[in-house]
C-alpha positions, -999 to +999 in steps of 0.1 A: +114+877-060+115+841-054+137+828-024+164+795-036+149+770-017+112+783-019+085+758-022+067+764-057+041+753-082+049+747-119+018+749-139+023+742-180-011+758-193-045+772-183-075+783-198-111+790-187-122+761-174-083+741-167-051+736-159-022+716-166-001+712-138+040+695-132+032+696-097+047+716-067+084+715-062+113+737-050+130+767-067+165+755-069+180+789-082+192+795-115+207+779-139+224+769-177+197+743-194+216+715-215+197+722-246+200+750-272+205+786-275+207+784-234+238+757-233+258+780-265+249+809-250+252+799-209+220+817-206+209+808-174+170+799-164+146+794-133+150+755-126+128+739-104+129+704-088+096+688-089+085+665-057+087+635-083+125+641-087+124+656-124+137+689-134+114+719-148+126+748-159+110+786-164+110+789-201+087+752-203+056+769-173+047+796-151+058+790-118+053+808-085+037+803-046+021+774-044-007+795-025-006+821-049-009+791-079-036+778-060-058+804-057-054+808-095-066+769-104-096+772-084-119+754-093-103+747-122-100+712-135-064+699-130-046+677-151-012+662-141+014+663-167+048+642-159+077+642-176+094+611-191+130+607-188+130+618-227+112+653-218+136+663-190+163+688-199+192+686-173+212+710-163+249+720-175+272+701-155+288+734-132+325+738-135+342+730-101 
């Protein structure tokens, strides 16, 4: 189980020979995306916030330890995907 807080890697796909990567980022804890079923249903969702300042969240990659991520990419080649303002899916505003 992942720590809140915990540095991670979000990676969006891989095959054989590479890897498309959102970058590394910290685990921020759970939480309700503002998009649909998750915002209806206030299913909540592994969100991470990337080193570049956008949002990612568990149902869009595979996430984990950055080490462990590493070691997975090899020698992979890496491509960096980056989300636009468009892409990113917020979070529900939390009641107070």
């Amino acid at each position: 189980m992942t720590a809140v807080g915990a540095k991670v890697m979000a990676m969006q796909k891989s095959t054989d020979v590479s890897v498309h990567v959102f970058g590394e980022g910290t685990y921020v804890g759970n939480r309700v995306p503002d998009v649909s079923p998750f915002k209806e249903l206030g299913i909540k969702n592994p969100y991470i916030l990337l080193d570049d300042g956008k949002g990612v969240w568990g149902f869009q990659c595979w996430w984990g330890d950055i080490e462990a991520a590493k070691k997975a990419i090899g020698d992979k080649t890496v491509f960096q995907v980056t989300l636009t303002d468009e892409d990113e899916i917020k979070p529900v505003e939390e009641e107070s």
